[in-house]
Structures are given as structure tokens and as C-alpha cells.
RODO-2510 file (C-alpha; in nm, 4 decimals, decimal comma):
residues 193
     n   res          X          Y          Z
     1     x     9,0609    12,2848    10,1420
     2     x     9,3221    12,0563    10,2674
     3     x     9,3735    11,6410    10,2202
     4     x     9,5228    11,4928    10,5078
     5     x     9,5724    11,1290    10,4348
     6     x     9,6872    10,7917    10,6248
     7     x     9,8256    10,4779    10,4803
     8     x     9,7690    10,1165    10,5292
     9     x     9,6056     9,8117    10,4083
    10     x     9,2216     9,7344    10,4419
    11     x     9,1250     9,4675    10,6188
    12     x     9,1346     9,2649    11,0007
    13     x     9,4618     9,1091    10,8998
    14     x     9,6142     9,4167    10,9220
    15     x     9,5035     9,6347    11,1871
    16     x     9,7369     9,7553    11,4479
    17     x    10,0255     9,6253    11,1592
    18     x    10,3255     9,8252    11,1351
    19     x    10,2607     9,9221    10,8025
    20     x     9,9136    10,0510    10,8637
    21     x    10,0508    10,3396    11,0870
    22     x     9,9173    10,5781    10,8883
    23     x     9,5616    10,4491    10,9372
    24     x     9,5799    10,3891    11,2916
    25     x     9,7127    10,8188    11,3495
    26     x     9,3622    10,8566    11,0934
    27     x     9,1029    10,6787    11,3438
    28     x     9,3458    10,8773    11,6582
    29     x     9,2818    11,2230    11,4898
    30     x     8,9207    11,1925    11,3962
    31     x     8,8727    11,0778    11,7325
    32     x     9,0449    11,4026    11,8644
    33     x     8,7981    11,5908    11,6414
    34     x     8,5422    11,4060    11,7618
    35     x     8,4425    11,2649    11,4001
    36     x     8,3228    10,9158    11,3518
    37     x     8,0856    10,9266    11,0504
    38     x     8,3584    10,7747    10,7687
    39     x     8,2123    10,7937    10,4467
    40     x     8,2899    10,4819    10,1728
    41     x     8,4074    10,6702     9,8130
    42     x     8,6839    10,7248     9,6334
    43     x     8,8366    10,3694     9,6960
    44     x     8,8724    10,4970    10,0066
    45     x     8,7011    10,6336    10,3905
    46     x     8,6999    10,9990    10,4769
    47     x     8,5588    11,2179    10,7131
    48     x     8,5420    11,5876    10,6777
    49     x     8,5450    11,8563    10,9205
    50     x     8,5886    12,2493    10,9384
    51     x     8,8937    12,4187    11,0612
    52     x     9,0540    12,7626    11,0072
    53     x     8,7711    12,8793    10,7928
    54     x     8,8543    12,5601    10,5867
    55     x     8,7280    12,2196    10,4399
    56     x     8,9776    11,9517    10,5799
    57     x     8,9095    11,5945    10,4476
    58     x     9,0892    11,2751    10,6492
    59     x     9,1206    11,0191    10,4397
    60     x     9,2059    10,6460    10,4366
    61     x     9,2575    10,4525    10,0586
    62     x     9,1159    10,1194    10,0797
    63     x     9,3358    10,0081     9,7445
    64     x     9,6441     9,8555     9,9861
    65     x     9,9630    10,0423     9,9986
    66     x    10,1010    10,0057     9,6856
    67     x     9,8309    10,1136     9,4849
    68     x     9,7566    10,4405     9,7305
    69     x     9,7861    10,6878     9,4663
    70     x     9,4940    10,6075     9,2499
    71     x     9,2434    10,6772     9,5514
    72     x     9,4354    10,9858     9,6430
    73     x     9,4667    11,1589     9,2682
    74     x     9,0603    11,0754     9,2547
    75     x     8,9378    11,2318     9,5398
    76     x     9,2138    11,5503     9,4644
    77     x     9,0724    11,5326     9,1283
    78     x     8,6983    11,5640     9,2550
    79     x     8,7529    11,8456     9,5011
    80     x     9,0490    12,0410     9,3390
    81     x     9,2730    12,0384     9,5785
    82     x     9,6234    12,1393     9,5004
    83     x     9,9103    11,8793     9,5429
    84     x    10,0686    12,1477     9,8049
    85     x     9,7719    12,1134    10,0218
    86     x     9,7833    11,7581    10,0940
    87     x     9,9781    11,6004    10,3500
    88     x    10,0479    11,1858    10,3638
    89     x    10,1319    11,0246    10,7025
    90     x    10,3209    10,6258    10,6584
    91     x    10,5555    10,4350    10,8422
    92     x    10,9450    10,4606    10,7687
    93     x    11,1849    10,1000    10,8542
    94     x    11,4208    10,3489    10,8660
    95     x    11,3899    10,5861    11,0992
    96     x    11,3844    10,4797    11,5065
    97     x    11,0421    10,3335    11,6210
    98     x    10,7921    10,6194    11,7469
    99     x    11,0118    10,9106    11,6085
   100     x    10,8963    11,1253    11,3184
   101     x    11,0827    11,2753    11,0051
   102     x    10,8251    11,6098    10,8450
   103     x    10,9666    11,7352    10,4949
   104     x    10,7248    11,9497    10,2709
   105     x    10,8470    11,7444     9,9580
   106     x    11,1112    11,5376     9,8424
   107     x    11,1801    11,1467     9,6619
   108     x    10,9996    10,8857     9,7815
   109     x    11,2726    10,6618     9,9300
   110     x    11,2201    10,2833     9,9022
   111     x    10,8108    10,3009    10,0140
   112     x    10,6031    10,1434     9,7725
   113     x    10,2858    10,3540     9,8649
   114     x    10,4462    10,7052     9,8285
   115     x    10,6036    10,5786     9,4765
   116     x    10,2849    10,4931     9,3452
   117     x    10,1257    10,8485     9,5037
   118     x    10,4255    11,0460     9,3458
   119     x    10,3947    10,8552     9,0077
   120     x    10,0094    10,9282     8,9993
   121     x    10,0050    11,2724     9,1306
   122     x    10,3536    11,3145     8,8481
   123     x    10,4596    11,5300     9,1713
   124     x    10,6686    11,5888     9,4825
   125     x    10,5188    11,8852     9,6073
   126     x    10,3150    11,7498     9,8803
   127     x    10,3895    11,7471    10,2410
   128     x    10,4527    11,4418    10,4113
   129     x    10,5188    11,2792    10,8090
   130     x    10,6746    10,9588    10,8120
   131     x    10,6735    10,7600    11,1694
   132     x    10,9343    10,5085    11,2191
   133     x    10,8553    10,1978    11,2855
   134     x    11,2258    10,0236    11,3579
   135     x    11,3745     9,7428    11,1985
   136     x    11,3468     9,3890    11,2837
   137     x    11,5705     9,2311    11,5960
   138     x    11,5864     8,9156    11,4476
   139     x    11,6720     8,7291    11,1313
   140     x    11,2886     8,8049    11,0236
   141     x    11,2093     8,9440    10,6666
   142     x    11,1137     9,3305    10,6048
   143     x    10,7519     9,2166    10,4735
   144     x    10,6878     8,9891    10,7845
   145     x    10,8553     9,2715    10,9812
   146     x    10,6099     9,5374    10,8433
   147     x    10,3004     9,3546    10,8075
   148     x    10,3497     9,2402    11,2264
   149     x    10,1498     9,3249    11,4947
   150     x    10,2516     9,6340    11,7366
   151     x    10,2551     9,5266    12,0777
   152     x    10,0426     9,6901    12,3478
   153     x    10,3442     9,8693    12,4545
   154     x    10,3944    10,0022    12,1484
   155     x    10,0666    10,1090    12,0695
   156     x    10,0972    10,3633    12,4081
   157     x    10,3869    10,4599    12,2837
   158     x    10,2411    10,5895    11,9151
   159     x     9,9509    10,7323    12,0979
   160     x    10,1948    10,9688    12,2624
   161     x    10,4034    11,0196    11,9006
   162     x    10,0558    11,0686    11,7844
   163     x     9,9696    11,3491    12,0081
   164     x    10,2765    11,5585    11,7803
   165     x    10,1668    11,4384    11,4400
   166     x     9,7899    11,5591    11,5441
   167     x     9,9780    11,8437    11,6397
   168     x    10,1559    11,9001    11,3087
   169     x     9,8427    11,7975    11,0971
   170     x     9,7237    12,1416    11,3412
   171     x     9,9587    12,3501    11,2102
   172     x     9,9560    12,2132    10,8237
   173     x     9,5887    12,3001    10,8166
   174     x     9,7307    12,6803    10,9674
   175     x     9,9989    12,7329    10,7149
   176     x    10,2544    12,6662    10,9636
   177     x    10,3948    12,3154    10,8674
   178     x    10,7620    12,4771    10,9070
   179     x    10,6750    12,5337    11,2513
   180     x    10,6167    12,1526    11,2950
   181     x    10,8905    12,0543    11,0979
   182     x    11,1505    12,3064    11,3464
   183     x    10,9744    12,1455    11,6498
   184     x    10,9917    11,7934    11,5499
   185     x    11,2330    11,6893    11,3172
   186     x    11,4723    11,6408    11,5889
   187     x    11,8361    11,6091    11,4470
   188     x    12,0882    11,3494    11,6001
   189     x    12,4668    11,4680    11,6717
   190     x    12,5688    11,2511    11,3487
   191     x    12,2887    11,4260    11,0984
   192     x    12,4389    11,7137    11,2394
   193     x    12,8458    11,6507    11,1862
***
């Protein structure tokens, strides 16, 4: 059984928000597996499906971003699933808008919501896919930055960054998540120096 899991905040205000990246690649994926029955439990939605002889469970954790962690160690907790079979997808300020940065563990950086999973879970052994989201242009604030609106440009353009997290979520439900990580953690000349 595998946990693949979006974050955001509940709520109108912030659909189609920066920081609700995570649920927007959710509603994408279960539409590419043709799944539209979300279930309300474990402060959270999920919809479950069966792939590669196995339970996989797309969830969404309705407690807002900081507090993601308690809806993710419950609904672990209820169907056993190991920390190393669980795989979180959230926006990153600090990596280019629309790219994507796959590690199979590791600190959780300045996000609120992946400190609070990591401090629940008292682990860093789950996968994770963070999509950047840029940085402001202007002189406005990170929070007002995060919780704005994408534009409908932008919104084609994470449909088509969406089409290689959907295909990493693919292989992490294989057993193949280094296979993602080699085809999409592209490295610039710099990271590479």
C-alpha cells in the first residue's frame, strides 16, 4: 500500500493559490485515473485506487499547511503504511516556477507543512516532489506571494509539469522513484561546478 499525498489549504480562498500546488497535482492525477469519488476522513479527502497489485490512497489534509502532519500520521496510522511508502508533493519559493526537485528523504527546508509532517511522523524517510513556484517580482511579501492566485498561463504551464510528477507518482507506486528522480531532477551548470 502506498500514500501519495498533496498539500494545500481547504477552502475557495485558496484554490488555484500557489501554495495549494500540491492539491491542485491531487484533483490532476485522480482525474488521470479517472477517480472522482473523494471520501471525507482522516481530516482529510482521499480516493483510492489499485495499481501494481497494490492499494494506492491520494490524499488531501484538510487541517491547512502547517498542521499537515496530524492528518497524514492518522490515516498512516489506520492503514499501516510505512513512512518509506509515502510520497508528499508541495510547492518550493525556491526552486524556478514549474520545475521539480524529487529526493527520497532529507530536512525539511524552511516549509512549514513538511516540518510539521517530519515532526509528527519523528521521520525523514519519506519520499517527497517539491514544484517550484518562483519568487515574487515585486516588493510583495512571501505569504501574499504564496497564498496568490496562478494565472491562466501558469496553470497550462503546471498541467504540463504535472504530466512528469503523475509520471513519477507512476514509478513511486513501481519501486522505481530513482528512475524519476535521474529523469527529472535536472541539474543546472552551477549545481554541477
Amino acid at each position: 500500500m502506498k500514500l501519495i499525498v498533496g498539500l494545500g489549504n481547504p477552502g475557495i480562498k485558496y484554490e488555484n493559490t500557489r501554495h495549494n500546488v500540491g492539491f491542485m497535482f491531487v484533483d490532476y492525477y485522480a482525474n488521470l485515473k479517472k477517480l472522482s469519488n473523494f471520501k471525507n476522513d482522516f481530516q482529510g479527502m482521499y480516493a483510492t485506487f489499485i495499481e501494481n497489485d497494490q492499494k494506492i490512497i491520494l490524499f488531501k489534509p484538510l487541517t491547512f499547511m502547517n498542521l499537515s502532519g496530524e492528518a497524514i500520521l492518522e490515516i498512516s496510522n489506520f492503514y499501516k503504511i510505512a513512512h518509506q511508502d509515502i510520497l508528499v508533493i508541495y510547492d518550493d519559493k525556491d526552486l524556478d516556477f514549474a520545475t521539480l526537485r524529487l529526493r527520497e528523504k532529507g530536512n525539511p527546508g524552511s516549509h512549514n507543512g513538511l516540518k510539521n509532517i517530519t515532526n509528527l511522523l519523528n521521520d525523514i524517510n519519506f519520499f517527497r516532489i517539491r514544484v517550484g513556484i518562483g519568487k515574487p517580482q515585486n516588493e510583495q511579501g512571501m505569504i501574499d506571494f504564496v497564498l496568490s492566485k496562478f494565472s491562466s498561463d501558469e496553470i497550462k504551464q503546471l498541467h504540463e509539469t504535472f504530466k512528469n510528477v503523475a509520471d513519477s507518482c507512476d514509478l513511486f507506486i513501481q519501486n522505481n522513484f530513482n528512475k524519476a528522480m535521474n529523469k527529472y531532477n535536472i541539474r543546472k551548470k552551477s549545481d554541477a561546478e
